[in-house]
C-alpha positions in Angstrom: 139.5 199.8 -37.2 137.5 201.4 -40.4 134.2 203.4 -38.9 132.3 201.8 -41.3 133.2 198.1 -39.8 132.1 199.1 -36.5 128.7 200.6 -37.7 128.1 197.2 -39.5 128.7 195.1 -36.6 126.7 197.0 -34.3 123.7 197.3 -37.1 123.8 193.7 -37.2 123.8 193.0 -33.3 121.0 195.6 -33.4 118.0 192.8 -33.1 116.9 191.1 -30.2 117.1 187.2 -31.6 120.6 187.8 -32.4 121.4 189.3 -29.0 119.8 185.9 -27.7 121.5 184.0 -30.6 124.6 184.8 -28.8 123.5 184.7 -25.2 122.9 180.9 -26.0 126.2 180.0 -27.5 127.6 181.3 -24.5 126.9 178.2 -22.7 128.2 176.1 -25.5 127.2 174.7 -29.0 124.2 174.7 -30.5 122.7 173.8 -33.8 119.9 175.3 -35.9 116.8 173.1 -34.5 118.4 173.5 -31.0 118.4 177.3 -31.6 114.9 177.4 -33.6 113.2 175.5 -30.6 114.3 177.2 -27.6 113.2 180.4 -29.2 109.9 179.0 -30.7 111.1 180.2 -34.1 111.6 178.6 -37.5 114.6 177.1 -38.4 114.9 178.6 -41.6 114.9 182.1 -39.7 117.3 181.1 -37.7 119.4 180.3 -40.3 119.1 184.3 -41.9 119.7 185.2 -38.2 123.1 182.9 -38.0 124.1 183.8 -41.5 123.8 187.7 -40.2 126.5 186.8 -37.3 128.7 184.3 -39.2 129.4 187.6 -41.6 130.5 189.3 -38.9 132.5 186.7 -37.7 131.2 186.4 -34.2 130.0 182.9 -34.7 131.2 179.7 -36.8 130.5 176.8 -37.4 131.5 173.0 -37.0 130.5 169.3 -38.5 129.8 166.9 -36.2 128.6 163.2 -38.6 125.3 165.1 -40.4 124.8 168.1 -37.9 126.3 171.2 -38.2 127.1 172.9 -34.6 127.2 176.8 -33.7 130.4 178.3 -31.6 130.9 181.3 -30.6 134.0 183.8 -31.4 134.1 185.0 -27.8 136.9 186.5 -28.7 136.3 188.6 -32.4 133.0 189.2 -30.5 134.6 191.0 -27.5 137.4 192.9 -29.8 134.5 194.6 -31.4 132.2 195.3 -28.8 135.7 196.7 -26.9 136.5 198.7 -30.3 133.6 201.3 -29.2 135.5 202.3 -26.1 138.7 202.4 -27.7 137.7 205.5 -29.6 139.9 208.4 -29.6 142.7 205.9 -27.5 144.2 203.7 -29.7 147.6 203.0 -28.6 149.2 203.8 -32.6 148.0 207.1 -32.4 149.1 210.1 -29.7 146.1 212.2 -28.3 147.3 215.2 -27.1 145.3 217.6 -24.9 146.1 221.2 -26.6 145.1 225.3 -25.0 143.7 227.8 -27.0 146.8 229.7 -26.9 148.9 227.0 -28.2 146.7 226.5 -31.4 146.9 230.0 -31.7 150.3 230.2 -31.6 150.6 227.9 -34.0 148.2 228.8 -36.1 150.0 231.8 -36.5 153.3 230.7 -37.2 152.5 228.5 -40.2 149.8 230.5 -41.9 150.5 233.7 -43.5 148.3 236.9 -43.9 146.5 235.4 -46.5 146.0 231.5 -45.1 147.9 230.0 -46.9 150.3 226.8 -44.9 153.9 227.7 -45.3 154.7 223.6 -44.8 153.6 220.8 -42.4 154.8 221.0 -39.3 157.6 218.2 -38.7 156.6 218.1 -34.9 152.8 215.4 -34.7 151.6 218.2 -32.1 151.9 221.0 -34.2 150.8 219.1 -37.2 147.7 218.2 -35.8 146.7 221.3 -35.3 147.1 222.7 -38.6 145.1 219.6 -40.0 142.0 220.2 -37.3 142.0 224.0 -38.7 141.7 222.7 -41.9 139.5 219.8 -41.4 137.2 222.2 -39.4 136.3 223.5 -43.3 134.5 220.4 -43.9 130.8 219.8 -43.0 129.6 217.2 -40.5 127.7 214.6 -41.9 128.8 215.1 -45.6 130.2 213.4 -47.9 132.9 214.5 -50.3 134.6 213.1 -53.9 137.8 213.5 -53.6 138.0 216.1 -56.2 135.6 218.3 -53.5 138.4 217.6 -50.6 141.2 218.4 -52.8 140.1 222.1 -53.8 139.0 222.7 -49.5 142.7 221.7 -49.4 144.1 223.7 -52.4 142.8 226.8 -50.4 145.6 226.4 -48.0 148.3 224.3 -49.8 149.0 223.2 -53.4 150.1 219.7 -51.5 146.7 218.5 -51.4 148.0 214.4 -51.8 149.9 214.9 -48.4 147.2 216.9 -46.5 144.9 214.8 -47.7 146.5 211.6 -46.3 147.9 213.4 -43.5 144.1 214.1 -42.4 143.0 210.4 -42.6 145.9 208.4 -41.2 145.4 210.9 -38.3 141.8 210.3 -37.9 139.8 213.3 -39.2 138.6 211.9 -41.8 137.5 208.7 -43.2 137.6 207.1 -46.8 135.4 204.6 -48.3 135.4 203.7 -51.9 136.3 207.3 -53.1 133.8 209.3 -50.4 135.5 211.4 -47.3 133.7 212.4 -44.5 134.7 213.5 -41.5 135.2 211.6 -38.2 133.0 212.2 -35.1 135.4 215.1 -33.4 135.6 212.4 -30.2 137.8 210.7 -32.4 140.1 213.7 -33.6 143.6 213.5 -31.8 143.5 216.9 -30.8 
């Protein structure tokens, strides 16, 4: 799941009448006046508050003759609250606890004198450890064009394209619309 997905659904569970919003569709359907009266609100901000959690898809909503009913997803909701603790263990992905001298040994068989990567290593274990030396160039917190992540890269291989990818399918970094930045290192592999 994209960082940026889970940071939206969390910002948008981050107020207290949607927290409730929810806690009273857990007992079953509901529509806006329903809603607007039990929490001495208007229904009108109700409906901003319900139009906040149908985009996030943890509510929907049904016809019944002129009224228009609340559910809610119990499922979408729980498979994004659950995403938060999936972090660094998503079943796709191998996590791999490595030693100091393992990196180092490692380190020093693919980089020569001057840094540059011979190749990737064929082996996930060994290739994530080259990728956290080189992701470890990039600043916490940053964001990068692409042009900015390709000459980091460049320092180390001409393949930038590969390293590149290599560094987001394996959960360094992220991507969105052009931007890098790195992940949170909890959710680095290695």
């Amino acid at each position: 799941m994209q960082l940026s997905r889970m940071v939206h659904f969390h910002k948008t569970l981050g107020d207290k009448t949607r927290i409730q919003i929810i806690s009273m569709l857990k007992a079953g359907p509901l529509h806006n006046g329903a809603i607007a009266g039990k929490l001495g609100l208007t229904p009108p901000t109700i409906s901003h508050h319900l139009t906040k959690l149908k985009e996030i898809d943890v509510i929907y909503q049904r016809r019944d003759k002129n009224t228009i009913y609340f559910h809610l997803n119990e499922s979408k909701l729980k498979q994004m609250a659950e995403a938060i603790i999936r972090i660094g263990g998503d079943d796709r992905f191998e996590y791999f606890d490595v030693t100091i001298e393992e990196k180092a040994s490692v380190v020093k068989s693919f980089f020569n004198r001057e840094g540059m990567l011979s190749h990737l290593p064929a082996q996930r274990k060994k290739r994530l450890i080259i990728l956290e030396v080189i992701a470890r160039q990039f600043d916490e917190g940053r964001q990068y064009a692409e042009t900015d992540v390709n000459q980091v890269i460049k320092r180390y291989n001409s393949d930038f394209a590969t390293i590149r990818r290599e560094l987001i399918m394996s959960h360094f970094m992220y991507r969105n619309e052009q931007q890098y930045e790195l992940n949170p290192k909890e959710m680095w592999p290695v």
